[in-house]
C-alpha positions in Angstrom: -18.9 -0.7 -2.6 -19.1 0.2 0.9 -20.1 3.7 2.4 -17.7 5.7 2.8 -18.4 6.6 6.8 -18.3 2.6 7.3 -14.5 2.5 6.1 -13.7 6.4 7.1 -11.5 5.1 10.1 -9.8 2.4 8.6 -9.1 4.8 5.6 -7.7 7.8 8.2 -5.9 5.2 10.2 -3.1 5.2 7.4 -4.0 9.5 6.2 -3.4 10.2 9.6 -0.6 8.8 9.4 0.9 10.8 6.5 -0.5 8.3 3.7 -2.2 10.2 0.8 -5.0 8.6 -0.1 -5.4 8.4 -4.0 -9.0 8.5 -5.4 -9.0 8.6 -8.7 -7.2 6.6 -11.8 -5.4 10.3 -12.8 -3.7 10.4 -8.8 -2.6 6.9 -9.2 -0.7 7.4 -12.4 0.9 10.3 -11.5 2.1 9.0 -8.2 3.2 5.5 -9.8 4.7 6.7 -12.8 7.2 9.1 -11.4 10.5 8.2 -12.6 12.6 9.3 -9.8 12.4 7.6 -6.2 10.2 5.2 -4.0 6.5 5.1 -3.3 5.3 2.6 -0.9 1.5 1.1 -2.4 -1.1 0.1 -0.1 -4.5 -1.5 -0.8 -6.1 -0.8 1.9 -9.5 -3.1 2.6 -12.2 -3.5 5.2 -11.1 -7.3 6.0 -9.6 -8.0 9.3 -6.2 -9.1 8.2 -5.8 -5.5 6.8 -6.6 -4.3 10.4 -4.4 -6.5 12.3 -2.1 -6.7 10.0 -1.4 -4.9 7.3 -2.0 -1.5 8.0 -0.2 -1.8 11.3 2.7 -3.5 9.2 2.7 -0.7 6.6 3.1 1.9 9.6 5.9 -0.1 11.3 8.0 0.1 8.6 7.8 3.9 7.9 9.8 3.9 11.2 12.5 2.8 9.5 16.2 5.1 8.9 15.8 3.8 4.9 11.7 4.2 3.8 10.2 5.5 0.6 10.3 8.7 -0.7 6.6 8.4 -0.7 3.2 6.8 0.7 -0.1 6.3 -1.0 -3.3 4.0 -0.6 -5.9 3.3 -2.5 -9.0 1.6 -1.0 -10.4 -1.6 -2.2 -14.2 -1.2 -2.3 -14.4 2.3 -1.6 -12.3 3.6 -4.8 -13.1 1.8 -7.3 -11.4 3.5 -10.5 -8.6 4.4 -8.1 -7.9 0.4 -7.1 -8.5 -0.8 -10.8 -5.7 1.6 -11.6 -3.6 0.7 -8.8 -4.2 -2.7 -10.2 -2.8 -2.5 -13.1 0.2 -1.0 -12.0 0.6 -4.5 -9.6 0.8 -6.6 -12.9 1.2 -9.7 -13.3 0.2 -10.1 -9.4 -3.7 -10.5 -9.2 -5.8 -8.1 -7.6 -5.4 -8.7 -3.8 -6.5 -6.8 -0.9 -5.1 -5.6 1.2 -1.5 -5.9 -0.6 1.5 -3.6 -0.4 3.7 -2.7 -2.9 6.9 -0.6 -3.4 8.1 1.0 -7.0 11.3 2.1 -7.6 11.5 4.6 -10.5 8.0 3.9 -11.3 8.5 0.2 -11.7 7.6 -2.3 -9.4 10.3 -4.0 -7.5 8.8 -5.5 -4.5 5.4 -7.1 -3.5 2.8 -8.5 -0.6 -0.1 -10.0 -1.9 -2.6 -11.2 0.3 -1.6 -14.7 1.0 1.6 -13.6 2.8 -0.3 -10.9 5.0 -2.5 -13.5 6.2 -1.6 -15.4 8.9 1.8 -13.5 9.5 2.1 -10.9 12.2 2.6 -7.4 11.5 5.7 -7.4 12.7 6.9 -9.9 10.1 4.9 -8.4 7.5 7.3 -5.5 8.6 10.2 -6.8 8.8 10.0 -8.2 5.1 9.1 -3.7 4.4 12.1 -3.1 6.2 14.6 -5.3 4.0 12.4 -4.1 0.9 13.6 -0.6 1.2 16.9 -1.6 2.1 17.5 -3.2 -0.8 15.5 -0.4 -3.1 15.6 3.0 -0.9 19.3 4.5 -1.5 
């Protein structure tokens, strides 16, 4: 686990930006199992490709005309019970952080595991939101 004041601005850096951060199991499920709508997931993490990319990605796409009806994170690391929730909401994809994730109706419809974060810019990472909610944000 890392201190909290070690990860405090990578945390705020999507809060600030109108995420709400979930912190315990009970938050996650009721955020991921609302039947009505989208929520954009975000597991947040303290590794660089999270910095460079995926948080910047996540942020980029909110600018979008089409976007969730919602935002939430949950921190690798930092909330523990929260993640391992989040987790099991991501099944069958293995835990991965940072990953993104959008539900539609509470169900899971679109994912970006770590492996296509790293590597990719944040623009692509993105552009691949963007169609995401395109395709499930009517």
């Amino acid at each position: 686990m890392y201190p909290p004041e070690l990860v405090a601005p990578m945390s705020k850096d999507l809060t600030d930006f109108g995420f709400q951060g979930l912190s315990s199991p009970k938050e996650v499920d009721d955020v991921l199992n609302i039947k009505e709508g989208t929520t954009l997931l975000v597991v947040n993490s303290v590794c660089g490709c999270a910095a460079a990319n995926a948080r910047p990605a996540a942020k980029m796409s909110l600018q979008h005309t089409q976007k969730p009806d919602r935002a939430v994170t949950v921190f690798a690391g930092v909330d523990k019970d929260a993640t391992a929730k989040a987790r099991e909401h991501l099944l069958p994809y293995p835990p991965s952080s940072p990953s993104i994730a959008l539900f539609k109706d509470g169900q899971l419809v679109h994912m970006i595991e770590r492996h296509h974060i790293e590597g990719r810019s944040a623009q692509m990472i993105a552009e691949n939101l963007v169609q995401a909610f395109d395709a499930f944000c009517k």
